[in-house]
DRENDO-1510 file (C-alpha; in Angstrom, 1 decimal, always signed):
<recs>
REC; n; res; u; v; w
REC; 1; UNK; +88.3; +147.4; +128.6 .
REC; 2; UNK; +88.9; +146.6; +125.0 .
REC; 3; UNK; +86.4; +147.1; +122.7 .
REC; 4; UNK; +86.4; +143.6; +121.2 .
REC; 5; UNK; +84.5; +141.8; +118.3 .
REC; 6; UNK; +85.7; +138.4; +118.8 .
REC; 7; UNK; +88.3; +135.9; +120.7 .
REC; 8; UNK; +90.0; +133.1; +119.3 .
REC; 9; UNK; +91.5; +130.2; +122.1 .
REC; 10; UNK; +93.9; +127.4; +121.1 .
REC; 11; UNK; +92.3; +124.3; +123.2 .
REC; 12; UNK; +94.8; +121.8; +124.9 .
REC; 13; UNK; +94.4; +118.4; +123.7 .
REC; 14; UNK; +92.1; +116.2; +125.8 .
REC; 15; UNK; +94.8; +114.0; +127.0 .
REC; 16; UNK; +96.4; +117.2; +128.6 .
REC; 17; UNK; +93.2; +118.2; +130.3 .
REC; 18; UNK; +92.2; +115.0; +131.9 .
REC; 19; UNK; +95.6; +115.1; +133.3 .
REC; 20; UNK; +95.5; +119.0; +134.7 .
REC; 21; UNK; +92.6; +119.5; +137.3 .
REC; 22; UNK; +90.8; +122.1; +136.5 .
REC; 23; UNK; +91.9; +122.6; +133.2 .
REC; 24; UNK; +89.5; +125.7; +132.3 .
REC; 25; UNK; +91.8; +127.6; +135.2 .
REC; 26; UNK; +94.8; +127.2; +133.5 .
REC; 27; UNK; +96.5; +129.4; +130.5 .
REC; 28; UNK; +95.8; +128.9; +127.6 .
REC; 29; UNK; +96.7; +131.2; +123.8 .
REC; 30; UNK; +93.9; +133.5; +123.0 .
REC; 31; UNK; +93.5; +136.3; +120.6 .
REC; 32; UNK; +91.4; +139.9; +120.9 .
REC; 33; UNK; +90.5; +140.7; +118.0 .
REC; 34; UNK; +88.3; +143.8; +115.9 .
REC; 35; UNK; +85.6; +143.7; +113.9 .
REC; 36; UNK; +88.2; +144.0; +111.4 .
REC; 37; UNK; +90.1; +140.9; +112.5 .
REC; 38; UNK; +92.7; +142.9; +113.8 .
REC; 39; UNK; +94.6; +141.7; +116.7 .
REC; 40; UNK; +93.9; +143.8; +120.6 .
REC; 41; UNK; +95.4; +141.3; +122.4 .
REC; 42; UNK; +96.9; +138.4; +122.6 .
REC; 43; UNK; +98.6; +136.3; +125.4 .
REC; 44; UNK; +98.1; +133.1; +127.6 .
REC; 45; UNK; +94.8; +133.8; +130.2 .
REC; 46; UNK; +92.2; +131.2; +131.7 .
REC; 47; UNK; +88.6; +131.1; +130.8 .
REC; 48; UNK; +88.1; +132.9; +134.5 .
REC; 49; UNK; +90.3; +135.4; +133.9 .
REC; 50; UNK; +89.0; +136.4; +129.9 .
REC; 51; UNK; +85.3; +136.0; +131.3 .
REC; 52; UNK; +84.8; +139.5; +131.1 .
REC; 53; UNK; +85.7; +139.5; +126.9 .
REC; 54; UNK; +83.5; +136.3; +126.7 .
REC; 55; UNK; +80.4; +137.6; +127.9 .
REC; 56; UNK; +81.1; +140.3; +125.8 .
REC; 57; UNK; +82.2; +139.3; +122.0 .
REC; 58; UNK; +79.7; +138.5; +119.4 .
REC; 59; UNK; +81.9; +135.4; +118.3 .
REC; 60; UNK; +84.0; +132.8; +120.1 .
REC; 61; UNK; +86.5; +131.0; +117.9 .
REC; 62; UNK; +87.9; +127.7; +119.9 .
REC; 63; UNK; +91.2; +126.0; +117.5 .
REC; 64; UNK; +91.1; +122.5; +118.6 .
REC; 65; UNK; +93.9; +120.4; +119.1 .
REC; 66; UNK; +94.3; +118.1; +115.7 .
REC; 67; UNK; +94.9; +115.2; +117.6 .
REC; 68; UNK; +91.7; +115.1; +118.8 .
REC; 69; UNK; +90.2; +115.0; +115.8 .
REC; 70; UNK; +90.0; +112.8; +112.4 .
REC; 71; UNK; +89.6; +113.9; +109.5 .
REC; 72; UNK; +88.1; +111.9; +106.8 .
REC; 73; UNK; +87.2; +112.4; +103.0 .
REC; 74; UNK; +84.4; +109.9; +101.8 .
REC; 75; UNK; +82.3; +109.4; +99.0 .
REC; 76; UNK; +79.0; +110.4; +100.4 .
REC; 77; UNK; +75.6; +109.6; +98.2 .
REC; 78; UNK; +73.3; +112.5; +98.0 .
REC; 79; UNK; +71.0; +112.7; +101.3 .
REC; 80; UNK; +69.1; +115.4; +102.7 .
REC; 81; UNK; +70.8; +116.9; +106.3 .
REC; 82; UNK; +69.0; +114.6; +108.2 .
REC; 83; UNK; +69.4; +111.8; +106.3 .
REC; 84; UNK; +73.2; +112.5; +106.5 .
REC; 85; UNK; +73.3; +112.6; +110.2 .
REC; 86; UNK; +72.1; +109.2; +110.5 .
REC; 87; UNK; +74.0; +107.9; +108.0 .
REC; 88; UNK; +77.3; +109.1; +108.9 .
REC; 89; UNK; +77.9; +106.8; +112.0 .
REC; 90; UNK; +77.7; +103.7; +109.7 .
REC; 91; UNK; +80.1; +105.5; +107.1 .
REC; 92; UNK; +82.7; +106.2; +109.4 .
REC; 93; UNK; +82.5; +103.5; +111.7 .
REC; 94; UNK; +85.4; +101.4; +109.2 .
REC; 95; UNK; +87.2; +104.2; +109.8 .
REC; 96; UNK; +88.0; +105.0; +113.3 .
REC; 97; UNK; +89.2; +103.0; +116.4 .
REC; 98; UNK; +86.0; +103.0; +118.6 .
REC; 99; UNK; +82.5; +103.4; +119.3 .
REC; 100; UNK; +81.1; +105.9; +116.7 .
REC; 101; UNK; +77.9; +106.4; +119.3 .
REC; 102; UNK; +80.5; +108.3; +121.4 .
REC; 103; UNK; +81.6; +110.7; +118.6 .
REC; 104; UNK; +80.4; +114.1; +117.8 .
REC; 105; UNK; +80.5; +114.3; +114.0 .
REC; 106; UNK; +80.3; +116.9; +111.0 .
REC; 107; UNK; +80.4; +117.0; +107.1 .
REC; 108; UNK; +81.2; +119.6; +104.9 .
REC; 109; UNK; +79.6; +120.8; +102.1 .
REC; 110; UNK; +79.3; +118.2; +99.1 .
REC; 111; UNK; +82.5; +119.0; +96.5 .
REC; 112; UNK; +81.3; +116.6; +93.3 .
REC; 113; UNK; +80.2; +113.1; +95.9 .
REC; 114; UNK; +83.3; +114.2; +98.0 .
REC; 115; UNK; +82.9; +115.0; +102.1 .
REC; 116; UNK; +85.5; +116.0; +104.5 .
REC; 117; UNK; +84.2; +114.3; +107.5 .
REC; 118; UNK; +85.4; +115.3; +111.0 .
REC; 119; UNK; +85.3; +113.1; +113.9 .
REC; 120; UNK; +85.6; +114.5; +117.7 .
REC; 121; UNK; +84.8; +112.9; +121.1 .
REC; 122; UNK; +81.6; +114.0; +122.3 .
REC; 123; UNK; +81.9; +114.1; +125.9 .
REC; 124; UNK; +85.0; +116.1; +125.5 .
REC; 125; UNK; +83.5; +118.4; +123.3 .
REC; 126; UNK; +80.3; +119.0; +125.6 .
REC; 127; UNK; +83.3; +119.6; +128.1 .
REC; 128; UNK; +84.7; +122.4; +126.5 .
REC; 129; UNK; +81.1; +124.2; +125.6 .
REC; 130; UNK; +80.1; +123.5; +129.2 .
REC; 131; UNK; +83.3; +125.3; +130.8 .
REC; 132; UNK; +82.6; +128.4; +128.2 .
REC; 133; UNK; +79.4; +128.9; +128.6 .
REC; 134; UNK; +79.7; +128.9; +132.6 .
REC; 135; UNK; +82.5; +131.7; +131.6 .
REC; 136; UNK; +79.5; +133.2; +130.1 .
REC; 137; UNK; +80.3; +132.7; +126.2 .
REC; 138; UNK; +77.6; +132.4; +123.4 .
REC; 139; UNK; +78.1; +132.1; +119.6 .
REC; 140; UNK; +80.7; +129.4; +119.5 .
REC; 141; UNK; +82.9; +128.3; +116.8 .
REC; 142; UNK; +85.5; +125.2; +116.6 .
REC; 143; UNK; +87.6; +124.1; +114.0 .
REC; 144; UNK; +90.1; +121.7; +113.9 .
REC; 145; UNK; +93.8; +123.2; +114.0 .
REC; 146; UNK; +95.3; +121.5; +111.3 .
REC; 147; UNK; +92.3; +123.1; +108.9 .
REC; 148; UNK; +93.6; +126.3; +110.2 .
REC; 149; UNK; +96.7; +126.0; +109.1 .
REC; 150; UNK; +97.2; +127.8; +105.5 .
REC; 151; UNK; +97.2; +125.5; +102.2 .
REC; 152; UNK; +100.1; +126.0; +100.3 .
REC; 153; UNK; +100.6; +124.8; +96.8 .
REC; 154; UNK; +104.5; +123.4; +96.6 .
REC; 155; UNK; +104.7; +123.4; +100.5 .
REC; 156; UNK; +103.7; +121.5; +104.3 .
REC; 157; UNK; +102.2; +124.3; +106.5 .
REC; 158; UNK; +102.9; +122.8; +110.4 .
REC; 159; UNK; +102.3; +124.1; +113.7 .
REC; 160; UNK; +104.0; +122.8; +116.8 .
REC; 161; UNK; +102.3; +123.7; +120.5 .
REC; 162; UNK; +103.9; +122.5; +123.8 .
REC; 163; UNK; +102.4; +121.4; +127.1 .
REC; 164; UNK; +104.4; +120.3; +129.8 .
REC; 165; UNK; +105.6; +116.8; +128.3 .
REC; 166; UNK; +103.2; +116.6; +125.6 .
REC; 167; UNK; +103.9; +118.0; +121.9 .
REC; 168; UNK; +101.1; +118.5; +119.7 .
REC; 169; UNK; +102.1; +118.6; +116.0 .
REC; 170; UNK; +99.4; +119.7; +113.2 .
REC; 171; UNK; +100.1; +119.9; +109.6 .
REC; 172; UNK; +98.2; +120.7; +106.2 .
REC; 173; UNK; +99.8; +119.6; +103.3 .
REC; 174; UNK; +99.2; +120.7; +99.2 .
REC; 175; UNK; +97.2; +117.7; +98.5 .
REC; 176; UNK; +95.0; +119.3; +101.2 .
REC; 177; UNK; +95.4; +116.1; +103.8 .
REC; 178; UNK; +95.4; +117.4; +107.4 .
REC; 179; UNK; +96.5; +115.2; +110.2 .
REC; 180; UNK; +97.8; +115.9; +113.7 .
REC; 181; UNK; +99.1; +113.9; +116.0 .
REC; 182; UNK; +100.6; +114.4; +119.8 .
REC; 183; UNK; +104.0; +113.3; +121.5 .
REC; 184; UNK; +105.0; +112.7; +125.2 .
REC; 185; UNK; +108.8; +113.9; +125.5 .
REC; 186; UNK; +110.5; +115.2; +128.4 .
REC; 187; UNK; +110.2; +118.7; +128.7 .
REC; 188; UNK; +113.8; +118.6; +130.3 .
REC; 189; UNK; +115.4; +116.3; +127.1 .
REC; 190; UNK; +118.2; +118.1; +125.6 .
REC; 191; UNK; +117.7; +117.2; +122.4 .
REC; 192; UNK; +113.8; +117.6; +122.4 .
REC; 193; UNK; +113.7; +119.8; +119.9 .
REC; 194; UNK; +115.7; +117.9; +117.9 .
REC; 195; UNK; +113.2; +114.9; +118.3 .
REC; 196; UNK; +110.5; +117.4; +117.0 .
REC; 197; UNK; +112.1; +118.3; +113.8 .
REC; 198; UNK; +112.5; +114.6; +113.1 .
REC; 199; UNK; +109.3; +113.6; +113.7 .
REC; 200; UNK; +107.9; +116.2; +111.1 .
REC; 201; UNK; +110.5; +115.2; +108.8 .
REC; 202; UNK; +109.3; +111.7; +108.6 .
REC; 203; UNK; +105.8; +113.5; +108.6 .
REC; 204; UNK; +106.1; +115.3; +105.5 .
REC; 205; UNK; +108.8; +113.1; +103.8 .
REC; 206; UNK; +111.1; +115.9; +103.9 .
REC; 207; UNK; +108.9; +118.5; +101.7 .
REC; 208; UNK; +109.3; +122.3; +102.0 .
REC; 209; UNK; +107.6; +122.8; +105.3 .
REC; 210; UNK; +107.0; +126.3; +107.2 .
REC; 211; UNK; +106.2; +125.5; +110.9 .
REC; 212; UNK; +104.9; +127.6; +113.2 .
REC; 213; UNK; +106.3; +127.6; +117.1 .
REC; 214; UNK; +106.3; +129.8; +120.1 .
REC; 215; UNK; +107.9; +132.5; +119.6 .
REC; 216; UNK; +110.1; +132.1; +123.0 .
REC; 217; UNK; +111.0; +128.7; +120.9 .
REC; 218; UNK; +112.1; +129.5; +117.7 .
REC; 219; UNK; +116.0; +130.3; +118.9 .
REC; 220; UNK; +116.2; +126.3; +119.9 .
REC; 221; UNK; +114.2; +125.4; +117.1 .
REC; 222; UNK; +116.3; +126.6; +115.0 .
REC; 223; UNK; +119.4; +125.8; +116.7 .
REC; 224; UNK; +117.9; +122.3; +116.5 .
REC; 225; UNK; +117.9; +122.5; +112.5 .
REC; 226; UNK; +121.4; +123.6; +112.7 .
REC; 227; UNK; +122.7; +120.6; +114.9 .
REC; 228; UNK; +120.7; +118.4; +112.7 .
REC; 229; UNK; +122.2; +119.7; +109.2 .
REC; 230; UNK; +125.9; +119.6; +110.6 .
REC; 231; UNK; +125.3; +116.1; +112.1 .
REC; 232; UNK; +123.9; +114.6; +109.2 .
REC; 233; UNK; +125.3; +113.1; +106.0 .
REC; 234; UNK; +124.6; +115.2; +102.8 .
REC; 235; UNK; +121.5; +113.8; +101.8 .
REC; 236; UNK; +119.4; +114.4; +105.3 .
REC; 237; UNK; +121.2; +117.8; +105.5 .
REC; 238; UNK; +119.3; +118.6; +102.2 .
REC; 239; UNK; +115.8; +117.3; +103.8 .
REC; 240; UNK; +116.2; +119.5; +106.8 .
REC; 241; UNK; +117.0; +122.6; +105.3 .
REC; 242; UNK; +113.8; +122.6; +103.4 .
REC; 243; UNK; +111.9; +123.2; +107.1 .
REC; 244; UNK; +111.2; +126.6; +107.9 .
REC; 245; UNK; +110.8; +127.9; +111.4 .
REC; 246; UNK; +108.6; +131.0; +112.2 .
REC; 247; UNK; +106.5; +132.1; +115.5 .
REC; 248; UNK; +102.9; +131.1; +115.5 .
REC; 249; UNK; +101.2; +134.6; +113.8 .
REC; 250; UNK; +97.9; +135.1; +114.9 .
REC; 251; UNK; +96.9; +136.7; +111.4 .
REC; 252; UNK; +97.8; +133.0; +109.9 .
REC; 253; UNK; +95.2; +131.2; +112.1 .
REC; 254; UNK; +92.4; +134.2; +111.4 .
REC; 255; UNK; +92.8; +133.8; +107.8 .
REC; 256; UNK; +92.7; +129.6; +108.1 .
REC; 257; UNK; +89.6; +129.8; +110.3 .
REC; 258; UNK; +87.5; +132.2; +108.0 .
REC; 259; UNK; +88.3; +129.6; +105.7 .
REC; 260; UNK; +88.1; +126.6; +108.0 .
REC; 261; UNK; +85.6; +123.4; +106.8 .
REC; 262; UNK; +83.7; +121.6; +109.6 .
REC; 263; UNK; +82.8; +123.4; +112.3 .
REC; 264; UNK; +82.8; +120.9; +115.4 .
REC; 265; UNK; +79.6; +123.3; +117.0 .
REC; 266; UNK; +77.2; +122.1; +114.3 .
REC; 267; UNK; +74.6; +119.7; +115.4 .
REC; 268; UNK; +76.2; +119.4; +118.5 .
REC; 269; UNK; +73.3; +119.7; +121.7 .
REC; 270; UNK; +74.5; +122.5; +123.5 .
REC; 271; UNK; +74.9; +121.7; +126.9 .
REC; 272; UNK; +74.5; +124.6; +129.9 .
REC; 273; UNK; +76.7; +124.0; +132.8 .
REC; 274; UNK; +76.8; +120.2; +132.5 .
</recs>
């Protein structure tokens, strides 16, 4: 038995779920990690089988999926914490597609009037606490994954994750705007990676971008640059050769959680085996 501080699990999105039964029993990316931050273990497990470490750890990190979350940045008067809370349902409301009444949401700190406001589904977020805390975790933690994601000065930082037919793409990009948003392509088109890269070029308007993939993926991914460059006409073979691909590196993530802004836990009524 490792002798671990804390785990960190990369969430599906909450389209995927309601589409896998049982969703909690299936794989998902999860870290081990010190007191240090250094990394035990890492892998794909289910809640069931990484029980044992989640009873254990003294923190639970949970990266959830970007699409599943807006991110905002208002001009927010100055109002005490409870204040805020009721007032943010009426300052968002303009903003999102929906009921606000349904949404979990958080503010960060104040930076000079300025909030970054995040904006999650509440039933699917009790959903998630429910299914760890019946796999016996405490102390939780959620960020949203593009705020995970490192912010680079001159470049796009991107992540790509894939499950089944569904692509989830999160980016971060120098001006600090995070978005994510999710794709259905077949997972048996040939040219699916292909489809990916051109997506996030249209994303980032062909910026530098570093994005991460499996590391089982980042043969085709790369391939997929290539086929893209060679097919192209000078001036798109220039925009795709600014997008880097490297495997998704734990040590990345760590660093963009410990400096992650709206945790999704606060203020949220923590539900026991709902």
């Amino acid at each position: 038995m490792l002798n671990a501080y804390s785990i960190i699990l990369r969430l599906p999105t909450r389209h995927s779920a309601k589409k896998i039964q049982d969703w909690h029993l299936q794989s998902l990316p999860f870290a081990l990690l010190d007191k240090t931050d250094h990394v035990l273990r890492s892998g794909y497990e289910s809640l069931t089988a990484l029980a044992e470490h989640l009873k254990k750890v003294k923190k639970v990190y949970l990266i959830v999926a970007a699409s599943d979350v807006t991110l905002l940045r208002l001009m927010v008067p100055p109002l005490s914490p409870e204040k805020l809370k009721l007032a943010l349902p009426a300052l968002i409301e303009d903003s999102i597609i929906g009921d606000p009444a349904t949404c979990h949401i958080v503010a960060s700190a104040d930076i000079k009037g300025l909030r970054k406001i995040a904006v999650i589904d509440k039933a699917w977020l009790i959903a998630v606490v429910s299914a760890l805390q019946k796999a016996g975790a405490s102390s939780l933690h959620a960020y949203p994954s593009q705020l995970c994601l490192p912010l680079y000065e001159n470049s796009v930082s991107a992540a790509v994750s894939e499950i089944g037919d569904e692509v989830e793409i999160s980016l971060r990009k120098p001006n600090n705007e995070a978005v994510g948003i999710s794709l259905q392509i077949d997972k048996n088109n040939l040219h699916r990676e292909e489809e990916i890269c051109r997506t996030l070029g249209l994303l980032t308007l062909h910026e530098n971008c570093q994005m991460m993939v499996e590391g089982s993926k980042v043969q085709a991914y790369s391939a997929a640059i290539n086929q893209i460059t060679q097919s192209s006409d000078n001036s798109d073979s220039e925009k795709f050769s600014k997008l880097q691909i490297i495997p998704y590196d734990w040590k990345i993530l760590i660093a963009g959680i410990k400096s992650a802004e709206c945790d999704l836990i606060l203020g949220l009524s923590k539900p026991l085996y709902q």
